[in-house]
C-alpha positions as CSV (number, residue, x, y, z in Angstrom):
1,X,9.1,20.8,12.2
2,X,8.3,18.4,9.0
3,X,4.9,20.0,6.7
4,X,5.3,17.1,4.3
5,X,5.4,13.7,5.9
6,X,5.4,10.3,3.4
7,X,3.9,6.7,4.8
8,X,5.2,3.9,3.3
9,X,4.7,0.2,3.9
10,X,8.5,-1.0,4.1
11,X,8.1,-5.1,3.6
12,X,5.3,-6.8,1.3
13,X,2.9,-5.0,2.3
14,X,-0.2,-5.0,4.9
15,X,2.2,-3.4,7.8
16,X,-0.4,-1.8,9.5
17,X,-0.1,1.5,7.4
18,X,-3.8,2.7,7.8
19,X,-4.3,2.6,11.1
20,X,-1.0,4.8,11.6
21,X,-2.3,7.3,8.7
22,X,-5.6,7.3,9.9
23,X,-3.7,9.0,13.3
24,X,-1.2,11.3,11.6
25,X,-4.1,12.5,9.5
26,X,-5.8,14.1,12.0
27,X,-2.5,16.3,11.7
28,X,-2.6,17.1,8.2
29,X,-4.9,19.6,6.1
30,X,-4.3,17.2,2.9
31,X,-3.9,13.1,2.9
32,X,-2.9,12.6,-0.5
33,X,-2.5,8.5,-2.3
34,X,0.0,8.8,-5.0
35,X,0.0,5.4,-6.8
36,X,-2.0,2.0,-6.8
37,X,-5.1,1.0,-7.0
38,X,-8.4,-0.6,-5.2
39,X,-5.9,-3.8,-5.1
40,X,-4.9,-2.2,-2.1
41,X,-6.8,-2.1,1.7
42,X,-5.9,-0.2,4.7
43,X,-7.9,-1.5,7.4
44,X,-8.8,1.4,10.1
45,X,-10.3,0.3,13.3
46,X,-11.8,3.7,15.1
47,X,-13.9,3.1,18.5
48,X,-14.4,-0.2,17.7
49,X,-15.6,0.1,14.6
50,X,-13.6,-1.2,11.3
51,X,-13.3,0.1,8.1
52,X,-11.5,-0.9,5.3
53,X,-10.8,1.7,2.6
54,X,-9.5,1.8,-0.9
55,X,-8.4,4.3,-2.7
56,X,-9.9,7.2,-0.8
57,X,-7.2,8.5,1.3
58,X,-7.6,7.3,4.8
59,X,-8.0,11.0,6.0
60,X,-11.3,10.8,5.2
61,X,-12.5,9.9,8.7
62,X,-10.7,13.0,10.0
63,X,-13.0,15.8,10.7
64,X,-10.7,18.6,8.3
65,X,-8.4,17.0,5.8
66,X,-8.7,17.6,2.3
67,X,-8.3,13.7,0.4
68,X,-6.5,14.1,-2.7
69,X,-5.9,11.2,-5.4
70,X,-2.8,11.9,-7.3
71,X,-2.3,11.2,-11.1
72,X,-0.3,7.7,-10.1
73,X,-3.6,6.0,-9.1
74,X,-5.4,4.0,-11.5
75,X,-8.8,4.0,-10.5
76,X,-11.8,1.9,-11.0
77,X,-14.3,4.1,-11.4
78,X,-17.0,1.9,-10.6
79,X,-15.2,1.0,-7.0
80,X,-14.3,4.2,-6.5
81,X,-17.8,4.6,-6.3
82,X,-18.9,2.7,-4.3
83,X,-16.6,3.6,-1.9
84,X,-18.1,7.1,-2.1
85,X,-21.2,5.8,-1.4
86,X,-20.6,3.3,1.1
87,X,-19.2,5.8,3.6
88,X,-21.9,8.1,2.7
89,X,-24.4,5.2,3.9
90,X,-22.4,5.5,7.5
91,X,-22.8,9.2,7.3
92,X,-19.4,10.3,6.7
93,X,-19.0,13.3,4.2
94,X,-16.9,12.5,1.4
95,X,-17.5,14.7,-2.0
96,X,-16.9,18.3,-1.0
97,X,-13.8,16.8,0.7
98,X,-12.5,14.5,-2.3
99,X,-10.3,16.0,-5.4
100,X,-9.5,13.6,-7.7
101,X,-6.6,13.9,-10.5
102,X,-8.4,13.7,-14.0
103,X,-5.0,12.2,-15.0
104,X,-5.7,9.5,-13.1
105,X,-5.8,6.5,-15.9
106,X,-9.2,4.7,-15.7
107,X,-9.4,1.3,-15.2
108,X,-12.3,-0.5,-16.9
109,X,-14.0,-4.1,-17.3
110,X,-11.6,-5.1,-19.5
111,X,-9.1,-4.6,-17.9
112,X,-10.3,-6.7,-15.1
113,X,-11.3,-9.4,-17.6
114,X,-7.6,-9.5,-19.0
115,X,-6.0,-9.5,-15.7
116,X,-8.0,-12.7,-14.8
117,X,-7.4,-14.6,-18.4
118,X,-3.4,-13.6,-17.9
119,X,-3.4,-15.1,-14.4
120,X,-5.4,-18.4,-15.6
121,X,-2.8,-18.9,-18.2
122,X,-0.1,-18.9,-15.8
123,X,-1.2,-21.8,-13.9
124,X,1.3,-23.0,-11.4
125,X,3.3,-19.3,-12.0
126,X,0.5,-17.5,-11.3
127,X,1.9,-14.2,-10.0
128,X,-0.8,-13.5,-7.4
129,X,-2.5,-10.6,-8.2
130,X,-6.5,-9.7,-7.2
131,X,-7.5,-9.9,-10.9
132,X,-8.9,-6.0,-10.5
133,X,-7.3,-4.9,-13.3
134,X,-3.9,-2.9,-12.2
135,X,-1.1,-4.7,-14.0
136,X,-3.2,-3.9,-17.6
137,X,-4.2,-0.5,-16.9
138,X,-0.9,0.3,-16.2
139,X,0.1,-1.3,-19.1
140,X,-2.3,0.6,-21.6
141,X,-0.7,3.7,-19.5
142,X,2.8,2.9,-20.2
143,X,1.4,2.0,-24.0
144,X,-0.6,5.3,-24.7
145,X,-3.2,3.5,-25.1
146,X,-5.5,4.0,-21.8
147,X,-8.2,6.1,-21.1
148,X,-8.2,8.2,-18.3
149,X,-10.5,9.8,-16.0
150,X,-11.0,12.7,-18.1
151,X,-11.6,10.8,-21.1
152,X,-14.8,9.7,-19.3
153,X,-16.2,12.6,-18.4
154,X,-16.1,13.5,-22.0
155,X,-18.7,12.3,-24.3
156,X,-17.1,12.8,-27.3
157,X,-13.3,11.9,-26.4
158,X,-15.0,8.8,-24.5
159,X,-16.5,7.4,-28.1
160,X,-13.2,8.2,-30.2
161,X,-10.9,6.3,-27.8
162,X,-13.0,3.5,-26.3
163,X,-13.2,1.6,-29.6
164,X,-10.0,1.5,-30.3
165,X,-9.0,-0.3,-26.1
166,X,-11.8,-2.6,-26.6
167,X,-10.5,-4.4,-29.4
168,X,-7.2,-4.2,-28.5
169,X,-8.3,-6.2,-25.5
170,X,-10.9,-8.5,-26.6
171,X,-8.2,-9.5,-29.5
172,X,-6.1,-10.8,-26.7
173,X,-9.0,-12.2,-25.1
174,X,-10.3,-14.2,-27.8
175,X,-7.1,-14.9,-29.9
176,X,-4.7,-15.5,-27.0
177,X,-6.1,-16.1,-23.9
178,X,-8.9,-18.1,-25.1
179,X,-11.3,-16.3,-23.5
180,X,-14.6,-14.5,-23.6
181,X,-14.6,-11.3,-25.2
182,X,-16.5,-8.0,-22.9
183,X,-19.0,-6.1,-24.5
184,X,-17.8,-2.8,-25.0
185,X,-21.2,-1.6,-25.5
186,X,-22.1,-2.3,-21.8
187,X,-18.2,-0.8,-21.2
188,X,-19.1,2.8,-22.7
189,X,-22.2,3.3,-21.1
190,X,-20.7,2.5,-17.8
191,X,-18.1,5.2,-18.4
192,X,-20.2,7.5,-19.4
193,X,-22.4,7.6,-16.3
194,X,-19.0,7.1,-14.1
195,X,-17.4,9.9,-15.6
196,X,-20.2,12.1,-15.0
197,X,-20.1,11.5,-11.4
198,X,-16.8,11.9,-11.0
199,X,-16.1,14.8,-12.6
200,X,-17.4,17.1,-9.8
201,X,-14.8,15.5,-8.0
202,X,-11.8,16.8,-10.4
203,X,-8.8,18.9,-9.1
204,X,-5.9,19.9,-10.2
205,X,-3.8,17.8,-7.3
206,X,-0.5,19.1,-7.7
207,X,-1.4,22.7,-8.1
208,X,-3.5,22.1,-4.6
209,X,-0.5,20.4,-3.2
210,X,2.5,23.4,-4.0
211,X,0.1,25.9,-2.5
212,X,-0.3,24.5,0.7
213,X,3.1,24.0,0.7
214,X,3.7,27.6,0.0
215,X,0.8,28.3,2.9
216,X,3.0,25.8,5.2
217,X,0.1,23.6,5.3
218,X,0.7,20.1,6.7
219,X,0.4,17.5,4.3
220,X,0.2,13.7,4.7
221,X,1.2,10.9,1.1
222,X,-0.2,7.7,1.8
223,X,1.2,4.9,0.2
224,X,-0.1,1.4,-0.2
225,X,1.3,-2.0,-0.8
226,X,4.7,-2.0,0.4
227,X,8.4,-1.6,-0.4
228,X,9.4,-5.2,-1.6
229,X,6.3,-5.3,-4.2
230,X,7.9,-1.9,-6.0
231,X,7.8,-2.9,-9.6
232,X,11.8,-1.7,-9.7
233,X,13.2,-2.6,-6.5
234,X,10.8,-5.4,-5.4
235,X,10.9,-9.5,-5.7
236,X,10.3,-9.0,-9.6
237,X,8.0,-10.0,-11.3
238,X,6.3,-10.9,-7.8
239,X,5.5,-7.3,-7.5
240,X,2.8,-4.9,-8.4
241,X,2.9,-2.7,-11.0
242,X,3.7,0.4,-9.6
243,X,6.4,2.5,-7.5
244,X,5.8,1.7,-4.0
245,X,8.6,3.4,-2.9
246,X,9.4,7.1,-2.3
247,X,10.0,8.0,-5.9
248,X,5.9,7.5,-6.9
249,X,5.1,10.6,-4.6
250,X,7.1,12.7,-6.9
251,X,5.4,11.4,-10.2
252,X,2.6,10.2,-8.9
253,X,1.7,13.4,-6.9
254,X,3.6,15.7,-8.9
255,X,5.9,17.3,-6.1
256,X,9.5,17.2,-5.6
257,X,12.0,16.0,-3.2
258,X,12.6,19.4,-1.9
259,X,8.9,18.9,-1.0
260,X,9.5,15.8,1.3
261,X,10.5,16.7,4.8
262,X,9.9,12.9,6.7
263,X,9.9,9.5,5.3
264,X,7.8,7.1,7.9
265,X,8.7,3.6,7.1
266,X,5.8,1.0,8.9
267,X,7.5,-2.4,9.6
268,X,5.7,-5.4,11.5
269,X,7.5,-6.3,14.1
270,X,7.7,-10.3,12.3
271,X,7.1,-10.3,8.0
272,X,3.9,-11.6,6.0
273,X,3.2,-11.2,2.7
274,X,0.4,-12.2,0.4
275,X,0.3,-14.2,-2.3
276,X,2.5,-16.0,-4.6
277,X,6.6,-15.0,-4.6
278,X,9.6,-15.5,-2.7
279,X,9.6,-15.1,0.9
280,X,13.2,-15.7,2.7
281,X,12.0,-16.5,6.1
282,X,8.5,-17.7,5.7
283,X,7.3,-20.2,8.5
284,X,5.3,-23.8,7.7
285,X,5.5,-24.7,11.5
286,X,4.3,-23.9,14.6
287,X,5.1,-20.5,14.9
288,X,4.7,-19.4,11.8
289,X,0.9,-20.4,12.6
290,X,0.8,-18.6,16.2
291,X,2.1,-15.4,14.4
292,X,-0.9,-15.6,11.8
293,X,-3.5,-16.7,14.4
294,X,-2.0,-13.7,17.0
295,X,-2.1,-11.3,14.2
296,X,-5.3,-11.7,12.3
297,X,-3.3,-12.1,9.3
298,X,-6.0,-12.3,6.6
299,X,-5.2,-9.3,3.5
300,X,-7.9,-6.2,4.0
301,X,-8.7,-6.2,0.4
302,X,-9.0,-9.9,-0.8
303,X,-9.6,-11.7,2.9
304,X,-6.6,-14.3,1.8
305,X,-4.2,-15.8,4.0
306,X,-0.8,-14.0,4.8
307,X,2.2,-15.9,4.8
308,X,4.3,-15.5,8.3
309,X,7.9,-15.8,9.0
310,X,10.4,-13.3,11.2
311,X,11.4,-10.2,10.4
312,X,14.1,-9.8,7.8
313,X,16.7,-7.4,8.8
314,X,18.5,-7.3,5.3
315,X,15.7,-6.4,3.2
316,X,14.8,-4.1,5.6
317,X,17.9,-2.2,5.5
318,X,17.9,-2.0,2.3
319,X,14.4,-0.2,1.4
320,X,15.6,2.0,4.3
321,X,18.4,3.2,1.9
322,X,15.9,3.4,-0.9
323,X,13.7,5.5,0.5
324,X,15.8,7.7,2.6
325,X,13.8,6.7,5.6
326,X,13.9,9.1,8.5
327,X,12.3,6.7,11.2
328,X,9.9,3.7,11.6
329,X,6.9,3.0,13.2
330,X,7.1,-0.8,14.2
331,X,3.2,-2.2,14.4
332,X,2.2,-5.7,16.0
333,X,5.1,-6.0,18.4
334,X,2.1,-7.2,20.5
335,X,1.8,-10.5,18.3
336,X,5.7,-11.2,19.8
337,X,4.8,-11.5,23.2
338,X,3.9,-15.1,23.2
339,X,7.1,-16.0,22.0
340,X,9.8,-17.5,24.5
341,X,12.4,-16.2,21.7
342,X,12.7,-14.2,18.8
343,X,14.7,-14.1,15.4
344,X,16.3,-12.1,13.3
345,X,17.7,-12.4,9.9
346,X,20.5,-10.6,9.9
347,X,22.5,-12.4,6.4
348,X,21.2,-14.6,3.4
349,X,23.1,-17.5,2.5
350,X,23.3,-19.0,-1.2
351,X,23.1,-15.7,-2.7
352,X,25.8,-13.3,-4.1
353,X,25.0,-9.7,-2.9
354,X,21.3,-8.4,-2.9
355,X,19.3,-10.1,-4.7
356,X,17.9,-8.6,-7.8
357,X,14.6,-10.6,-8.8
358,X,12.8,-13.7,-7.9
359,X,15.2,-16.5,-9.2
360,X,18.2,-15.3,-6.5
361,X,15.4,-14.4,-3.8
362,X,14.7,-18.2,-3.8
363,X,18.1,-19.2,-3.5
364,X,18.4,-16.9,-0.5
365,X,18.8,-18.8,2.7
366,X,18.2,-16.9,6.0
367,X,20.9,-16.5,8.9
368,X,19.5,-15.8,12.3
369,X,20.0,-13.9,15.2
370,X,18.4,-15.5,18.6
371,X,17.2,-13.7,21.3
372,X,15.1,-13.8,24.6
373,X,11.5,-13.1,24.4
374,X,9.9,-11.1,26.6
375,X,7.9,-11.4,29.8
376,X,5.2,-9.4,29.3
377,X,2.4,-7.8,27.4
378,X,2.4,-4.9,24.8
379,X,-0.7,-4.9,23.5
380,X,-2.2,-1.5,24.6
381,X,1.0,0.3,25.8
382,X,1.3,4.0,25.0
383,X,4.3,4.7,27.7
384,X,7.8,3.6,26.5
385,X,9.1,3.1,30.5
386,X,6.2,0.2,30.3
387,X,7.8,-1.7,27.8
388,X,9.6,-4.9,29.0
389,X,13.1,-5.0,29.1
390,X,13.8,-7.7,26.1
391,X,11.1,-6.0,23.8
392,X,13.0,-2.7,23.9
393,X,16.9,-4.9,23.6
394,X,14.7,-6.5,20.2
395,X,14.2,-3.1,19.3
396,X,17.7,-1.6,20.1
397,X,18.9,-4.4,17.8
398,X,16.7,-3.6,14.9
399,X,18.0,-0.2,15.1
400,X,22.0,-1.3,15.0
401,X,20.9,-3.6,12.1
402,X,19.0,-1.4,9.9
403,X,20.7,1.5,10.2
404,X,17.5,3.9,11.3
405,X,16.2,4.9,14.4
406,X,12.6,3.5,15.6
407,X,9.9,6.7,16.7
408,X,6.6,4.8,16.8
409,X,5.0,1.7,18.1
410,X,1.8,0.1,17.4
411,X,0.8,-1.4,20.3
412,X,-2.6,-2.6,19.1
413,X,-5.8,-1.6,16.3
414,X,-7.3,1.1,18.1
415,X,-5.7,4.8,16.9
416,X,-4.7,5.5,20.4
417,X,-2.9,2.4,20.7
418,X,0.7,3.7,20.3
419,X,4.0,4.7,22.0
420,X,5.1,7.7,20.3
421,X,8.9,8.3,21.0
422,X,9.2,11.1,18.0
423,X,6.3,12.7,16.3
424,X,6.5,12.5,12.2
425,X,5.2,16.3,12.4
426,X,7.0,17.3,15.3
């Protein structure tokens, strides 16, 4: 029976990780994200209701799990806060649940104001990001330079470091960017009163996690973006700026692979993927349309467009290797059933082995595999003998190509929505 069971998005993101979370959860005694930050939105729809969350761990509308944000999070205090509150206006108890890292680096305004100026001076190579201030905080991390959540809830460490990270930035704002400068005045005292509501809120997160894991507690690591955005083994530099992959639990929550007993890789049954980047079998027609309007493909967190295109069967396969994934969980196979036939790609042409960074993903030209779509409708199932005939030969396929067994289906939004052939927890 698995204790500790990892999520991961295994395409661009937006797979349909919350929903699936928000069911396992319910499971777990701890839900635990492990890297990222606000940029990220896992859309939860729960009797109807919808709610997109964060950074707070999508167990949070369980009635029992502890929500633990690891070190690898860079938080926003100020979103981070009102996220607190704005589940606490729908009546949902979220302090006494919440333990946050103090290790988590802080991101601040000008962080935010940087990651705007650098994606305004990119014009047409824009990368794509939300402008919320990830990419620098991670930076000032990687630097030694950043502040973190501890440094806020500390009057006098807050004063001797701020200083120093607010010229540092408004130099590049002024000097290089062209841009206004952010007054750091405003930026202290905003810390200051952040940090000191946070700081109830501090835990030690990877102490928590090793003793439920010596209790045999069941615990739940949420990821968020996906896979092919990893900032190592994604379409660099069309990526984010962390480890989106199996290797941020262990630095980002502070346990080790010993500690990992089920990897869940969620895969839409088709591929989308936000923003700017290469995308190998992206649709401008017809279809690619019908799969956007079918799917409600509009990001959780930023409300743009997704790109649409069919699901690639090479990239998949490979961030099944790379995270040692022990079964998916294929969402939206619904949004297929209008299709008279589906494709796979199973090879890229142009391309010499896998490619290694944006310049050979654009040269990489899809091969496909055809086959039958199916007469019927998924949407709702939660018995496998219900499925039609061509949806489970798609299926079967998927498996033989990628190398990894399919347990779950999402058969629709609601949590109860699902045909569960093997259960992550057993």
């Amino acid at each position: 029976m698995a204790q500790s069971v990892v999520i991961l998005g295994t395409q661009w993101g937006d797979e349909g990780k919350g929903k699936i979370v928000d069911l396992l959860a319910h499971e777990a005694d701890a839900v635990v994200r492990f890297q990222g930050g606000h940029n990220a939105g896992h859309t939860l729809v729960v009797g109807g209701r919808k709610t997109v969350l964060h950074v707070i761990p999508s167990g949070v509308l369980t009635d029992r799990a502890r929500c633990l944000i690891g070190n690898g999070v860079v938080v926003a205090p100020h979103a981070l806060i009102e996220e607190i509150r704005g589940l606490e206006a729908n009546g949902i108890e979220v302090r006494p649940r919440l333990g946050i890292s103090p290790a988590c680096p802080a991101i601040l305004g000008c962080h935010e104001a940087l990651d705007r100026a650098k994606e305004r001076s990119r014009g047409k190579k824009a990368i794509g990001t939300t402008g919320r201030g990830i990419g620098p905080a991670y930076e000032d991390k990687a630097s030694r330079l950043g502040l973190r959540l501890a440094d806020l809830a500390d009057p006098a460490r807050l004063a001797d470091k701020l200083d120093a990270v607010i010229d540092y930035h408004n130099f590049l704002l002024t000097r290089y960017y062209d841009a206004d400068p952010v007054d750091g005045q405003q930026i202290a005292d905003d810390a200051a009163r952040q940090g000191e509501e946070l700081k109830p809120m501090f835990a030690d997160v990877t102490g928590e996690l090793h003793d439920l894991r010596r209790a045999g507690r069941a615990i739940l690591f949420e990821g968020a973006q996906g896979s092919l955005l990893d900032i190592d083994h994604g379409t660099y530099p069309f990526v984010t700026s962390s480890n989106t992959t199996v290797g941020g639990v262990m630095t980002g929550a502070g346990v080790g692979p010993g500690d990992i007993d089920y990897v869940l890789g969620i895969t839409k049954a088709y591929a989308t993927r936000v923003g700017s980047g290469p995308f190998p079998t992206e649709l401008d027609d017809a279809d690619g349309r019908m799969m956007a309007e079918r799917g409600v493909e509009f990001g959780a967190t930023t409300g743009r467009p997704r790109r649409c295109g069919w699901l690639d069967a090479v990239a998949l396969k490979r961030m099944v290797r790379i995270n040692g994934i022990t079964g998916l969980c294929i969402t939206k196979l619904d949004v297929l059933d209008a299709f008279d036939r589906v494709r796979i790609c199973v090879d890229y042409e142009g391309v010499d082995g896998f490619p290694v960074g944006a310049e050979e993903w654009s040269r990489a030209r899809p091969v496909y595999e055809d086959m039958p779509g199916w007469d019927g409708d998924t949407q709702g199932l939660t018995d496998a003998d219900k499925l039609p005939a061509a949806a489970c030969a798609y299926l079967d396929r998927l498996e033989e190509l990628i190398e990894a067994p399919v347990h779950m289906l999402s058969t629709g939004p609601e949590r109860d929505a699902n045909v569960i052939l093997r259960h992550p927890f057993g």
